[in-house]
C-alpha positions in Angstrom: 98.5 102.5 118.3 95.1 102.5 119.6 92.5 99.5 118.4 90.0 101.7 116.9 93.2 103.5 115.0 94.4 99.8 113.7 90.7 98.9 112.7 90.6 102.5 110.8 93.7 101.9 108.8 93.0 98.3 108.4 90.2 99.4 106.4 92.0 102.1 104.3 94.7 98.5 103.4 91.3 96.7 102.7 91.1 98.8 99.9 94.4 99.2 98.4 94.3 95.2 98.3 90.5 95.1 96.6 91.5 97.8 94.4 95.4 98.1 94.1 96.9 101.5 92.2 98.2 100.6 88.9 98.6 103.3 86.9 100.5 104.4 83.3 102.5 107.1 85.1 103.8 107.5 88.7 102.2 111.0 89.0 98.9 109.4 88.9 99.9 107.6 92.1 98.9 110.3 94.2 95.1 110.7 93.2 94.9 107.0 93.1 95.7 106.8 96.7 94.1 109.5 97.7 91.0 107.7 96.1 91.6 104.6 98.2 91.7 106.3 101.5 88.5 108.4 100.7 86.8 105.6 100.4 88.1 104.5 103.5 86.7 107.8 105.1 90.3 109.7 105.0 90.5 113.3 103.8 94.0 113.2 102.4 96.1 116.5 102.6 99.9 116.5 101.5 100.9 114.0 99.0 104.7 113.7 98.5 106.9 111.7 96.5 110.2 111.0 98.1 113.3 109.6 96.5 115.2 106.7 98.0 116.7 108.9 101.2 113.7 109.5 101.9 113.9 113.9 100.8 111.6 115.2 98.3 112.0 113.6 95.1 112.8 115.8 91.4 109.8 114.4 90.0 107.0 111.5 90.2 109.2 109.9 88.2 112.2 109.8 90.0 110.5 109.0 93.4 110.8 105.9 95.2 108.1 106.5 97.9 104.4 108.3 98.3 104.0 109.4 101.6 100.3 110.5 102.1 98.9 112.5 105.2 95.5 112.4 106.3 92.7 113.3 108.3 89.7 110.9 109.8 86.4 112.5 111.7 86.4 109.5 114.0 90.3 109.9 115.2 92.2 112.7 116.8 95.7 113.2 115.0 97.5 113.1 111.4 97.3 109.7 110.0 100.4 109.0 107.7 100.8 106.3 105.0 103.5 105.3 103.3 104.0 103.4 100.1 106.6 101.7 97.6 106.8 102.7 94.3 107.5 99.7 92.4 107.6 99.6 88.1 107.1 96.6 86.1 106.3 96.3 82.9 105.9 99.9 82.0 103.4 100.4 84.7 103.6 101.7 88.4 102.2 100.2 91.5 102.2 101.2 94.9 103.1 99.1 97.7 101.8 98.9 101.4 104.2 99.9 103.5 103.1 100.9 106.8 101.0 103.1 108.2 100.9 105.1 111.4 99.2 108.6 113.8 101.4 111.4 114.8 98.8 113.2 117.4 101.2 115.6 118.1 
C-alpha cells in the first residue's frame, strides 16, 4: 500500500476513534460508517453485512461483519473497509478491522 493510501485511510480510522459507531440497532451500522468515511473524504458505495463465513448475512442482525467499499478523488482504485460487529449491552459497535485498495 502506497504512503499517500496509508495517510488516506489513517484519516478515515481517525474518525471512527474520535467518533466511534454506537448505535441501538445493527442496521444503523451502515449509515454510521458511511458517515465516518465522508468525513474522511470517502464516497462510500456497497455496504454489506456479512455473517461469520464471511457470505452475505440474513439480516443486520445476524451479521458478524460490515464490509464497506469506497471511492476517494485523490486515489485511483476501490478502497475496502472492514469492520467487527460487536454487541454489548444492548447496543452495537463496530470495530476496526483493517482496511485496504483493490485497483484492479
Amino acid at each position: 500500500m502506497s504512503a499517500d493510501v496509508s495517510i488516506l485511510h489513517g484519516k478515515a480510522k481517525e474518525e471512527f476513534d474520535k467518533s466511534p459507531c454506537v448505535v441501538d440497532a445493527a442496521s444503523q451500522l451502515g449509515d454510521c460508517a458511511k458517515e465516518r468515511l465522508a468525513a474522511a473524504g470517502f464516497e462510500v458505495g456497497d455496504v454489506m453485512y456479512l455473517d461469520a463465513n464471511v457470505d452475505p448475512a440474513d439480516s443486520p442482525e445476524r451479521a458478524r461483519f460490515l464490509r464497506v467499499e469506497a471511492r476517494h478523488s485523490g486515489s485511483p482504485g476501490k478502497h475496502i473497509f472492514t469492520f467487527a460487529i460487536l454487541k454489548s449491552a444492548g447496543k452495537f459497535k463496530l470495530l476496526w478491522l483493517q482496511s485496504a485498495v483493490a485497483t484492479k
